[in-house]
PAZAPA-4460 file (N, C-alpha, C; in steps of 0.05 Angstrom, whole numbers, plus 32768, in hexadecimal, padded with zeros to 4 digits):
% residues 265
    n_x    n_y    n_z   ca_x   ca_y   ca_z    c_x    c_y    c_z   seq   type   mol
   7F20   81D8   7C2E   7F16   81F1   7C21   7F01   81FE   7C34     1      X     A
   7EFF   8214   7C32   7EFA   8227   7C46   7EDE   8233   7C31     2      X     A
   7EC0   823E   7C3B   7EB4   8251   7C36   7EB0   8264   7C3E     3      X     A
   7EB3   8279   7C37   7EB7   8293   7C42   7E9C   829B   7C3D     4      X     A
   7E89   82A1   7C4C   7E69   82AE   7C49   7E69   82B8   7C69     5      X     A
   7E5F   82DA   7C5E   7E58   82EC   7C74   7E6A   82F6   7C84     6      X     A
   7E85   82E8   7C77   7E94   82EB   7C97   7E9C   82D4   7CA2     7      X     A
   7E92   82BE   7CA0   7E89   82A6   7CAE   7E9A   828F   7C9A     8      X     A
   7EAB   8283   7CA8   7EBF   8269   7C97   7EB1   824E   7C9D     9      X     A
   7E9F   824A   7C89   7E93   8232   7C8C   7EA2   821D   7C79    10      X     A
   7EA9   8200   7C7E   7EC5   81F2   7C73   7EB4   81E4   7C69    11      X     A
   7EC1   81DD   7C45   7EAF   81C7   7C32   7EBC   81B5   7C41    12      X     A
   7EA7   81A6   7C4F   7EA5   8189   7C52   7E94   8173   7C37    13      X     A
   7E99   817A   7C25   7E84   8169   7C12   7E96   8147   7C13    14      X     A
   7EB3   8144   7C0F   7EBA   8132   7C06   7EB9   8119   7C28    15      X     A
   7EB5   8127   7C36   7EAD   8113   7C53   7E9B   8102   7C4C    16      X     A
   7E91   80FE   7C3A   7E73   80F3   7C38   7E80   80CD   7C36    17      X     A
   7EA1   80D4   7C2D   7EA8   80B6   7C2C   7EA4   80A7   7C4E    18      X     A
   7E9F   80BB   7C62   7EA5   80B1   7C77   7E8B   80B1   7C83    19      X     A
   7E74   80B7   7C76   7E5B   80B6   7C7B   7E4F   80D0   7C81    20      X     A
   7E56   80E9   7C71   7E43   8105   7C73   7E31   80F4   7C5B    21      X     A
   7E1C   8108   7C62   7E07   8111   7C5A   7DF7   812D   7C4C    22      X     A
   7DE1   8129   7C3E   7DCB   813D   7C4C   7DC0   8142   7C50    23      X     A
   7DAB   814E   7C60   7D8D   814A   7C6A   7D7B   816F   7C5F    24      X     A
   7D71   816D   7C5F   7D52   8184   7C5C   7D4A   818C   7C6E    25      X     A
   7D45   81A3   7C76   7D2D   81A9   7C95   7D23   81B6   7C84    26      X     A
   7D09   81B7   7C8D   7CF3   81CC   7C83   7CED   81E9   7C93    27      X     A
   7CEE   81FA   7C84   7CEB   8216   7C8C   7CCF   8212   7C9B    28      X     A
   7CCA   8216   7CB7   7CAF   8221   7CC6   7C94   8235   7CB8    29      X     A
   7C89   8225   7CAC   7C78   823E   7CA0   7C65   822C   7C94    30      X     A
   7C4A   823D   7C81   7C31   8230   7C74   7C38   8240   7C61    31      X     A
   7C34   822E   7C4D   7C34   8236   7C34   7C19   8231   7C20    32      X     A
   7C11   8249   7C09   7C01   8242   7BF8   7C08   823F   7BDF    33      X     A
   7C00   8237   7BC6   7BFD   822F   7BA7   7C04   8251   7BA1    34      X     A
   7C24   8253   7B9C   7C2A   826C   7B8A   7C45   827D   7BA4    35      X     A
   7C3E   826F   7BC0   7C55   8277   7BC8   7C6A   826D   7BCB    36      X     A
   7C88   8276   7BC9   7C9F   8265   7BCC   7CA7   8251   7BE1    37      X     A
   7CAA   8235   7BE3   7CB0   822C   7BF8   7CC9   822E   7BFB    38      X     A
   7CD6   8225   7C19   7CF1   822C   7C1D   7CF4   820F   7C2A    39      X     A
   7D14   820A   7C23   7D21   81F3   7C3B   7D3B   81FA   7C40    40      X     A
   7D44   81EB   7C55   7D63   81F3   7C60   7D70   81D5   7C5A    41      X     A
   7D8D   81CF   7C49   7D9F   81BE   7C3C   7DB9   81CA   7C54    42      X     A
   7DAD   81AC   7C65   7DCA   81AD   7C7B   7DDF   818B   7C75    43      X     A
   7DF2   8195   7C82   7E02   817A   7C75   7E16   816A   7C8F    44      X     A
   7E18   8158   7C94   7E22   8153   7CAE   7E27   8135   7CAC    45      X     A
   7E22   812A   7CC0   7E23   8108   7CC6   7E0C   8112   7CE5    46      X     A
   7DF2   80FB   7CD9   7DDF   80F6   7CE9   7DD6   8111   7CF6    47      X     A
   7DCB   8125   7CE9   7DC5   813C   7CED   7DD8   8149   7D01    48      X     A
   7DEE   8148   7D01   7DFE   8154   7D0D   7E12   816A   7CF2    49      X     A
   7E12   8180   7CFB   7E1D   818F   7CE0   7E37   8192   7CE3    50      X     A
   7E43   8195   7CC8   7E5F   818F   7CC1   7E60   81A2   7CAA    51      X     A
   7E6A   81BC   7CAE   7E6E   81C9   7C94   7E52   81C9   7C78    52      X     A
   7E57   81C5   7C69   7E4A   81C8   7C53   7E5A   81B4   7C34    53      X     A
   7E45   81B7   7C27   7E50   81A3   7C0D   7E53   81B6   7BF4    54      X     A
   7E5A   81B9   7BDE   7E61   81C3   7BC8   7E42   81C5   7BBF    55      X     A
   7E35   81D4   7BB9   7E1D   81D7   7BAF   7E16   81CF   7B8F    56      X     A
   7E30   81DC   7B8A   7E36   81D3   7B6A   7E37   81B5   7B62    57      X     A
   7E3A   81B0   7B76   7E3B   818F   7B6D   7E2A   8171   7B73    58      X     A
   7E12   818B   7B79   7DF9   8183   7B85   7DDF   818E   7B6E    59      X     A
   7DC8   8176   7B6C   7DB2   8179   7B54   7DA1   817A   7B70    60      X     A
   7D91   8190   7B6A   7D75   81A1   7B76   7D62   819D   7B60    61      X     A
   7D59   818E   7B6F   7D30   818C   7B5F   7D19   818B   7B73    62      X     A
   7D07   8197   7B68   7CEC   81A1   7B7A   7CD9   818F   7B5F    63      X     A
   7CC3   8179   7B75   7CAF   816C   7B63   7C98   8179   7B74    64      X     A
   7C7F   817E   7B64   7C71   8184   7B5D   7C5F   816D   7B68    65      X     A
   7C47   8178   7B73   7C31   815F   7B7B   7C29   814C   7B64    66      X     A
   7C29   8158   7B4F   7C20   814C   7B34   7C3D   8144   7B22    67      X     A
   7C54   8145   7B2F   7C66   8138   7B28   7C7C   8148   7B13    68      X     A
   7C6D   8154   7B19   7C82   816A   7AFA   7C97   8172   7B0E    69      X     A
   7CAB   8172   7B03   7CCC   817F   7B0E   7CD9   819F   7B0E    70      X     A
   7CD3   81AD   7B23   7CDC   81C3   7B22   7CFB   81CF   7B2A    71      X     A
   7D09   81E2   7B23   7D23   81EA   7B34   7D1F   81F8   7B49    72      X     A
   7D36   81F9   7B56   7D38   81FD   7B6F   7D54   8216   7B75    73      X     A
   7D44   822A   7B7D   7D62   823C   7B89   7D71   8238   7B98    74      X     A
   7D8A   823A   7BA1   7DA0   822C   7BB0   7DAC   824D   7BBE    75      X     A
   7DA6   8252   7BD5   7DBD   8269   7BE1   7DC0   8269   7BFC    76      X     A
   7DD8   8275   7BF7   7DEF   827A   7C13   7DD9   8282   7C2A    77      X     A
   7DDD   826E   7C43   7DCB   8284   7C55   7DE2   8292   7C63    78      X     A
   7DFB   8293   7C5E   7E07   8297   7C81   7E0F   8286   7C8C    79      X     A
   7DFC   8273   7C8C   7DFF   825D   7CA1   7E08   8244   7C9C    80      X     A
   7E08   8234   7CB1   7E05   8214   7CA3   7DFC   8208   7C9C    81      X     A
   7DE8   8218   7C81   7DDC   81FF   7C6E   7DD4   821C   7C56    82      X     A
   7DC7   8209   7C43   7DC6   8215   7C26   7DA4   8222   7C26    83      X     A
   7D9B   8236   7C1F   7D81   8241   7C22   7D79   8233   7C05    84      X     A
   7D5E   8228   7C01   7D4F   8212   7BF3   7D37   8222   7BE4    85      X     A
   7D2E   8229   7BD6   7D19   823B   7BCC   7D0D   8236   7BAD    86      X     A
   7CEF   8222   7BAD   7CE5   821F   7B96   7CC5   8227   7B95    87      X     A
   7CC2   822D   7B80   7CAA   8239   7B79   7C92   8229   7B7B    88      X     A
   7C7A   822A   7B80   7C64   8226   7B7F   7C51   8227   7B74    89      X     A
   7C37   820E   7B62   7C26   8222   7B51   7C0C   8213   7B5A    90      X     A
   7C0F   8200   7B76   7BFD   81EC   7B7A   7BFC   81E0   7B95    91      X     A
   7BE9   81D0   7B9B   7BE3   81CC   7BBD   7BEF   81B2   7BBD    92      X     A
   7BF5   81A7   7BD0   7BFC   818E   7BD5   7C15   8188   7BE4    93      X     A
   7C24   816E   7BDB   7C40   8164   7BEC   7C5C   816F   7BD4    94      X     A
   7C65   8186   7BD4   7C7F   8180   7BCE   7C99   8173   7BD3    95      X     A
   7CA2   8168   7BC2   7CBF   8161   7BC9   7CD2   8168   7BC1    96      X     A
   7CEA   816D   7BD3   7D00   817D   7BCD   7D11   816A   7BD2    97      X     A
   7D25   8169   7BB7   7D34   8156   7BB6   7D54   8155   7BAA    98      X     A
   7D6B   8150   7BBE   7D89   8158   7BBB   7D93   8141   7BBA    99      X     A
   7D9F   813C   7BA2   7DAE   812C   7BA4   7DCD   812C   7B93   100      X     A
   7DDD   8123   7BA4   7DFC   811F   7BA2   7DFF   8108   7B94   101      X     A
   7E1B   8107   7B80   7E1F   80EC   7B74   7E42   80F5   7B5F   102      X     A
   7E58   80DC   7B71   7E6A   80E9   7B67   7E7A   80C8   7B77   103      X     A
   7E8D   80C3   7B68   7E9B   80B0   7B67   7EBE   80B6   7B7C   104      X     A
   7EBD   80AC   7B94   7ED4   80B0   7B9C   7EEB   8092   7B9F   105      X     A
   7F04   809A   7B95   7F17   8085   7B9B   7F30   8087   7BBB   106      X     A
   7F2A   806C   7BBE   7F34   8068   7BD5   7F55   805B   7BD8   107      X     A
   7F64   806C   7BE3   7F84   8064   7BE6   7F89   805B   7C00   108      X     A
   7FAB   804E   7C06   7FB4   804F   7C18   7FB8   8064   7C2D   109      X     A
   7FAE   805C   7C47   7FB1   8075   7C57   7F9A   8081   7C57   110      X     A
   7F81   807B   7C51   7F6E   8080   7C52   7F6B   8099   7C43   111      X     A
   7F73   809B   7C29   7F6B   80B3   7C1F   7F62   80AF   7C08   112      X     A
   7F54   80C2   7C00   7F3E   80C2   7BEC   7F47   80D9   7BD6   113      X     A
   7F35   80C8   7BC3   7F3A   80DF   7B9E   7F20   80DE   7B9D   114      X     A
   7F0F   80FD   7B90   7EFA   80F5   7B89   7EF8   80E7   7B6A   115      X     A
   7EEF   80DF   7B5E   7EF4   80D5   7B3E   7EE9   80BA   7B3D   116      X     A
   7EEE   80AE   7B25   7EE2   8093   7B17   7F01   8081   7B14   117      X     A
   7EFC   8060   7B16   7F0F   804F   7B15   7F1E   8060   7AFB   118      X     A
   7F12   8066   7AE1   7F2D   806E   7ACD   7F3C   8081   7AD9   119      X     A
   7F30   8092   7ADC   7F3E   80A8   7AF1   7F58   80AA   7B10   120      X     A
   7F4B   808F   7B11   7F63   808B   7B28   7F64   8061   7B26   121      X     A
   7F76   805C   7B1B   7F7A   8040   7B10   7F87   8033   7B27   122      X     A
   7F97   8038   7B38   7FA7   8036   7B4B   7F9F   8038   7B6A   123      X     A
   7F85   803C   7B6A   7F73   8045   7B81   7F6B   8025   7B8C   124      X     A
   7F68   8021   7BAB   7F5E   8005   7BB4   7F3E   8004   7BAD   125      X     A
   7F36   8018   7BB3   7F1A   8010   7BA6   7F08   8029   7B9F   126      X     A
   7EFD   802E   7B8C   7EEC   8042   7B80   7ECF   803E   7B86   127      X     A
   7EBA   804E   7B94   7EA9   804B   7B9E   7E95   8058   7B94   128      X     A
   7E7E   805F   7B89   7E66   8077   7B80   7E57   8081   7B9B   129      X     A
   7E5A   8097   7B9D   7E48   809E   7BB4   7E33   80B0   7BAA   130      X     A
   7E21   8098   7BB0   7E02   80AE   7BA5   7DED   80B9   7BC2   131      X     A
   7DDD   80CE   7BBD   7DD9   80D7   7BCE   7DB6   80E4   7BD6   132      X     A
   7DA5   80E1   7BDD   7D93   80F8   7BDE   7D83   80FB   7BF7   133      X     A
   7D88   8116   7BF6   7D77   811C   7C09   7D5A   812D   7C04   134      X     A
   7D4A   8128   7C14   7D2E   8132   7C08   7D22   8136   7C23   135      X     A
   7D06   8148   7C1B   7CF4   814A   7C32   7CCE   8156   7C21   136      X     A
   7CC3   8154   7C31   7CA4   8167   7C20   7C9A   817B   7C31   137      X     A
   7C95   818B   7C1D   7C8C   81A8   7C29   7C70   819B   7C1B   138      X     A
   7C5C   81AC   7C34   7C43   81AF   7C31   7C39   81C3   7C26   139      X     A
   7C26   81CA   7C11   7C1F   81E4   7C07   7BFF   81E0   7C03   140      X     A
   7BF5   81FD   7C16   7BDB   81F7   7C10   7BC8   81E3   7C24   141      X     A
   7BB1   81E2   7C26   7BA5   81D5   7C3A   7B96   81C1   7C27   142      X     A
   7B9F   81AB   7C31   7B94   818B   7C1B   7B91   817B   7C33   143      X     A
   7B87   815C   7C2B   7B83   8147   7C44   7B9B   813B   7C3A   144      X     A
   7BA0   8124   7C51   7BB8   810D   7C49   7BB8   810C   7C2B   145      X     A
   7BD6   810C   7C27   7BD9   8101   7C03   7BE9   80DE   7C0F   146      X     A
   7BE2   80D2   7BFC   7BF1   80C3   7BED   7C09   80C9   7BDF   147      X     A
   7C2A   80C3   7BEB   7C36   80CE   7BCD   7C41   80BF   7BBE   148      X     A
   7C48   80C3   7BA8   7C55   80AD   7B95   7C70   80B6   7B9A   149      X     A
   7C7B   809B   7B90   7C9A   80A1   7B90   7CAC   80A8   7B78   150      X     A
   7CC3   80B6   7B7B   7CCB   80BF   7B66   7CDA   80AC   7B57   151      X     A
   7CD4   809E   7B3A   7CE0   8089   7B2D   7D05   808D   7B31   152      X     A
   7D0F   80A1   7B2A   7D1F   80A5   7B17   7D37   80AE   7B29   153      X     A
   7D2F   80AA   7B4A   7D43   80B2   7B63   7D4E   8093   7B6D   154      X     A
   7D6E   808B   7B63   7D81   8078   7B69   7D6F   806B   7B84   155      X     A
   7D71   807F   7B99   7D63   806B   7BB3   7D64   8087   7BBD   156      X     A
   7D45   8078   7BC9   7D2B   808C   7BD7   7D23   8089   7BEF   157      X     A
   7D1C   8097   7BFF   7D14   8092   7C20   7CF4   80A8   7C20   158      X     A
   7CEC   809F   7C1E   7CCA   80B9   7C23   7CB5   80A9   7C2D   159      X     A
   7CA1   80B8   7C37   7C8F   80BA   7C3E   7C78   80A8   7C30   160      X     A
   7C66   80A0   7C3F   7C58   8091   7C26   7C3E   80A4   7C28   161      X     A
   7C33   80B4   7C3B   7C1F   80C6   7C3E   7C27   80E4   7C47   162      X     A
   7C17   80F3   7C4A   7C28   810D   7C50   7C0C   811F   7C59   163      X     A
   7C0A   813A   7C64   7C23   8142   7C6D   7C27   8148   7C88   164      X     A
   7C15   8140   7C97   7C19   8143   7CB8   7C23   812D   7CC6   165      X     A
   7C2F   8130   7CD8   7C40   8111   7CE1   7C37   8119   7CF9   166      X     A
   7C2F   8104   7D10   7C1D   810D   7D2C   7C35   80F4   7D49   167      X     A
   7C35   810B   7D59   7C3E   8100   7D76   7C30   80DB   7D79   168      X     A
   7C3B   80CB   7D7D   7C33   80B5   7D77   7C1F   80A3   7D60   169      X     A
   7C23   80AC   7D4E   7C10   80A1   7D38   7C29   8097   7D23   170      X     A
   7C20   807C   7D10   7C37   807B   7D06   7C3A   8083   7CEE   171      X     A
   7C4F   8088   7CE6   7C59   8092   7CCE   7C66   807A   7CC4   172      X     A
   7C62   8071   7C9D   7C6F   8059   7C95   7C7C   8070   7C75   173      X     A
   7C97   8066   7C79   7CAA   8068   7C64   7CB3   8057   7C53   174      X     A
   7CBA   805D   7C3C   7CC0   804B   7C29   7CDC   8041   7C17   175      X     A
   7CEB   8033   7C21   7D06   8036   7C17   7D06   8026   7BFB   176      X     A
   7D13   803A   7BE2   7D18   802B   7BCA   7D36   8030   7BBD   177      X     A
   7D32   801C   7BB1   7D58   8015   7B9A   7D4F   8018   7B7F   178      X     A
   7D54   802D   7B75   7D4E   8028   7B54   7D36   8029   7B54   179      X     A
   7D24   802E   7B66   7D07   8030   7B58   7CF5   800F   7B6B   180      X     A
   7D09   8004   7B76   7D01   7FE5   7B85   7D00   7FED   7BA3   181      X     A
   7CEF   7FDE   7BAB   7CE3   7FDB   7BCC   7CFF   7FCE   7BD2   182      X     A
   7D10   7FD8   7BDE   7D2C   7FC9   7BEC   7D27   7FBC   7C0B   183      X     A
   7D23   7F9C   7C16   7D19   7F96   7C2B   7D30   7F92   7C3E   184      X     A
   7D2B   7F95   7C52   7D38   7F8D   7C75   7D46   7F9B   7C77   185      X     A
   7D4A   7FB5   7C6A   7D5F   7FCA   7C68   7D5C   7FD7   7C86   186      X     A
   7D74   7FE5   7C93   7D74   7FF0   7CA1   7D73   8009   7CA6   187      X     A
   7D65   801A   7CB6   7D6A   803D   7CAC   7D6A   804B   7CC8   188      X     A
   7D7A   8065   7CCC   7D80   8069   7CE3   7D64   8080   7CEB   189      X     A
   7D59   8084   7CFE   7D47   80A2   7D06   7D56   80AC   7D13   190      X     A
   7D63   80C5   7D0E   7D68   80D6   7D1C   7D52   80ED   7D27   191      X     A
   7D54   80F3   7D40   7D42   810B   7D56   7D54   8118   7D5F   192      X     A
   7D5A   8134   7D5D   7D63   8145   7D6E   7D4D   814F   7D82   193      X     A
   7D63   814C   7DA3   7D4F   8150   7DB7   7D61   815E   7DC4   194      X     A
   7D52   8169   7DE0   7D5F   8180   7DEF   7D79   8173   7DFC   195      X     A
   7D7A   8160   7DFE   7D8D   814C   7E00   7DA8   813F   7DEF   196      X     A
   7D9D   814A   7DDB   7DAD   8142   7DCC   7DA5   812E   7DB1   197      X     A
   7DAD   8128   7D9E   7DA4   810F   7D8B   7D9D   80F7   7D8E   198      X     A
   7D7D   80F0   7D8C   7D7D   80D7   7D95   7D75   80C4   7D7F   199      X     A
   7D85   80AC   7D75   7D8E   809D   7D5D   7D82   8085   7D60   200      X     A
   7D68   8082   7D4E   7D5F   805E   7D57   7D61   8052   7D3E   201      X     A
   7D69   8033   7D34   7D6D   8024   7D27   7D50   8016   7D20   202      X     A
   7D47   8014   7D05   7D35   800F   7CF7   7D2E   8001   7CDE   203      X     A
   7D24   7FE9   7CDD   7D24   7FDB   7CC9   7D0D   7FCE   7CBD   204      X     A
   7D0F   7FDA   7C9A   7CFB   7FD7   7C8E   7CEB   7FBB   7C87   205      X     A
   7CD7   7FB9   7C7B   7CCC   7FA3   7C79   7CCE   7F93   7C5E   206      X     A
   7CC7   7F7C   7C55   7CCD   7F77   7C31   7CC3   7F85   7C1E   207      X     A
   7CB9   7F96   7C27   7CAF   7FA7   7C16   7CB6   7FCB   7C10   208      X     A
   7CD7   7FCF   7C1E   7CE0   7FE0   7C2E   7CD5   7FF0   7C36   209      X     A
   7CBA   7FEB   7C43   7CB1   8000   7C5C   7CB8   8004   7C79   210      X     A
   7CBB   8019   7C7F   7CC5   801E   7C9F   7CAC   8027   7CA5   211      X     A
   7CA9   801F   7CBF   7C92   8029   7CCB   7C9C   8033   7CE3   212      X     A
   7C97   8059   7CED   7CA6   805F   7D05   7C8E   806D   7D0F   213      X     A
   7C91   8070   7D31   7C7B   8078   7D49   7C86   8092   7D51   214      X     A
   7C8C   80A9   7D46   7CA1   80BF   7D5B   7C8A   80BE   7D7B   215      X     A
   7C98   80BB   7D82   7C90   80C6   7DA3   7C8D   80E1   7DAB   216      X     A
   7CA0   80EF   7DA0   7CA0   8111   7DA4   7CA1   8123   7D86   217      X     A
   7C9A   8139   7D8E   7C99   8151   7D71   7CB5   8157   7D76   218      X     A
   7CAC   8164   7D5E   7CCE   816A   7D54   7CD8   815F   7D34   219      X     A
   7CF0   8167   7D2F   7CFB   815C   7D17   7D08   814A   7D12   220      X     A
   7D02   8135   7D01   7D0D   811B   7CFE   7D1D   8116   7CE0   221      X     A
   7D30   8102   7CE1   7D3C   80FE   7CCC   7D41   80E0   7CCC   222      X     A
   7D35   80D6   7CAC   7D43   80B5   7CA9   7D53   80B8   7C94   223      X     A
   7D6C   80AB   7C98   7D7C   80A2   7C91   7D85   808B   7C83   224      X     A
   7D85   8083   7C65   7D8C   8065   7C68   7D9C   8061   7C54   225      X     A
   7DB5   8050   7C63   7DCF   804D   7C4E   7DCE   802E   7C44   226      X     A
   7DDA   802F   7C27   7DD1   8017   7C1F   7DF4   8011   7C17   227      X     A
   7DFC   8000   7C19   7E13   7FF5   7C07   7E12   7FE6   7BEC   228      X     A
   7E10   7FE8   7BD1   7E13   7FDE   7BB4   7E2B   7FD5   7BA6   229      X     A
   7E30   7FBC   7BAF   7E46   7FB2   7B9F   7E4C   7FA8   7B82   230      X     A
   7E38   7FB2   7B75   7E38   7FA8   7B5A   7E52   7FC6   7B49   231      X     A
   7E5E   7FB1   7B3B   7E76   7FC4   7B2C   7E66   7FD1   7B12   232      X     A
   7E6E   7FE7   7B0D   7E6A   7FED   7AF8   7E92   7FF3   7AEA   233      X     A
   7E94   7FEA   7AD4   7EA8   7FE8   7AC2   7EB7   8002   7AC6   234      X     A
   7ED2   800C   7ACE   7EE1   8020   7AC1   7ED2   8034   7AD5   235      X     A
   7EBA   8031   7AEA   7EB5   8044   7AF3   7EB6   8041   7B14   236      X     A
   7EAF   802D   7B19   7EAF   8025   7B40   7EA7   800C   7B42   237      X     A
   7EAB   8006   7B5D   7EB1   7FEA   7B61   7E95   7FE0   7B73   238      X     A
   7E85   7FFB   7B77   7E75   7FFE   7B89   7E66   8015   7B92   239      X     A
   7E50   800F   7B9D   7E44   802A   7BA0   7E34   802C   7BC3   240      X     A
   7E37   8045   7BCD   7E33   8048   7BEC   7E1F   8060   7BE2   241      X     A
   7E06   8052   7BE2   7DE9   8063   7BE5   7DDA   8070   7BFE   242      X     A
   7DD7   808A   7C00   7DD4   8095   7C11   7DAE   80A5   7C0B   243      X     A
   7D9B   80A0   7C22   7D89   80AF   7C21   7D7D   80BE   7C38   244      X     A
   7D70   80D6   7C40   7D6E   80D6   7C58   7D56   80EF   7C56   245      X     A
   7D3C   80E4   7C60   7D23   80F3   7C5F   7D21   810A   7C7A   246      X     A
   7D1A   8123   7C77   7D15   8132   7C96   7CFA   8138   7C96   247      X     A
   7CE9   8130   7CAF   7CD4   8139   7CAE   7CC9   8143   7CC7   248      X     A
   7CB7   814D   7CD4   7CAA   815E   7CE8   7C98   814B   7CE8   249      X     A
   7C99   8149   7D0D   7C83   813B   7D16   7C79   8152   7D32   250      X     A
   7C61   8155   7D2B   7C48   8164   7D43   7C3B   8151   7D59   251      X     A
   7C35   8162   7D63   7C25   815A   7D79   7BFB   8157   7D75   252      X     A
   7BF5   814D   7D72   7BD8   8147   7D73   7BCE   8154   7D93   253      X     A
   7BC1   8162   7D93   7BB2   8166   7DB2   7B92   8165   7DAA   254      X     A
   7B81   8157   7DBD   7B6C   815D   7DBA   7B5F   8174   7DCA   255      X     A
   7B44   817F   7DBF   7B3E   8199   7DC7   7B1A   8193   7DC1   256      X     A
   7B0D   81A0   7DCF   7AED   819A   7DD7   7AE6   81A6   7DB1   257      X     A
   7AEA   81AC   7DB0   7AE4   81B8   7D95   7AE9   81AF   7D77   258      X     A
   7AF6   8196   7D86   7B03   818A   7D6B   7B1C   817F   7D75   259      X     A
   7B39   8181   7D60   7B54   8178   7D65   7B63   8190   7D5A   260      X     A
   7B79   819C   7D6F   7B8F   81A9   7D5A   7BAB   819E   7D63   261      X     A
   7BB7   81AF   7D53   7BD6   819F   7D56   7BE6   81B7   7D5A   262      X     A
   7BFC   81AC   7D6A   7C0B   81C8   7D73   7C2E   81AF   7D69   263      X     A
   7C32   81C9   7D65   7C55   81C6   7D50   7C66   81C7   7D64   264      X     A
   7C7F   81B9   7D62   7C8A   81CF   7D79   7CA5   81CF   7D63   265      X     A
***
């Protein structure tokens, strides 16, 4: 299937996801305050590499709130290759913007796939749940480090445990959860796009599923972490292939006689 926007034939790739798409968040370049709209960009690919786009319709958009309350989220066409992201504001702090996919595909001979549930396809070698989310935090407003909590009620989570400046060698620790549980020795991929091209390092959390990462350079980063779930659920799959994957901006720290500033690139 083909999308026709602007002129421009961008191809639903949503059902690739059996083969490991994704989707990740970038954050729109900008400062934001308490009352203005933040924006993000919903790109979809394998390992930040883009691949068409996903069915939007078949995707849940929620925007939380520093204080936790749950807002909606606008979804539109940019043109391009990815979905324009747009939720309202009434307060300072760490937002999170949060997409997540969840849809049951069955697997045949020949490597082909049905999307649906075991009743749905009885005859299938194996029925799988693919759950999905991708998230990131917009900063609004000028506050010190937060603390953030995590969101109970997200299948499995990848975030931040402080927010919201991430610095050229300083470390940043993330937090991987299952159902609301610290998931340990898990593995998660960082992706960096560089002038060079993508550079992919392998990463593994601690018993407490924290990742602890050093970026070396500014720029935009993305973790990734796929989990495999073999517990059956009855009449519905035989299994479940959990997908999470956080994008965040990391700056540069320079010092300066006057103090410290930081330059973005």
């Amino acid at each position: 299937m083909e999308h026709k926007r602007f002129g421009i034939e961008i191809p639903d790739t949503t059902d690739k996801l059996v083969y490991g798409h994704e989707g990740w968040l970038e954050e729109y370049p900008s400062h934001y305050h308490a009352g203005d709209p933040i924006m993000a960009k919903l790109k979809w690919g394998h390992n930040m590499e883009i691949d068409g786009l996903p069915r939007k319709e078949d995707i849940t958009f929620r925007a939380y709130a520093p204080d936790g309350s749950v807002g909606e989220i606008q979804v539109d066409e940019s043109g391009h290759e990815w979905l324009d992201l747009t939720a309202d504001t009434d307060q300072e702090g760490f937002y999170l913007l949060v997409c997540t996919y969840n849809n049951c595909y069955a697997e045949f001979e020949g490597n082909k796939w049905k999307r649906g549930s075991r009743k749905e396809h009885p005859d299938a070698k194996e029925v799988r749940n693919y759950h999905q989310n991708a998230t990131t935090c917009i900063s609004v407003g000028h506050h010190h480090e937060t603390d953030l909590s995590g969101i109970p009620d997200l299948r499995i989570s990848l975030l931040p445990l402080k927010g919201p400046k991430y610095y050229v060698g300083e470390e940043v620790r993330f937090q991987l959860k299952i159902d609301g549980k610290p998931a340990a020795k898990q593995e998660a991929l960082l992706v960096h796009p560089t002038e060079n091209g993508l550079e992919e390092t392998t990463v593994t959390c601690d018993d407490n599923g924290q990742f602890t990462i050093c970026p070396k350079e500014a720029g935009l980063y993305d973790l990734i972490a796929r989990y495999r779930h073999e517990e059956k659920k009855e009449g519905e799959y035989e299994g479940e292939s959990l997908t999470a994957s956080h994008c965040f901006k990391v700056v540069e720290k320079v010092a300066h006689h006057a103090g410290e500033h930081y330059h973005e690139h």
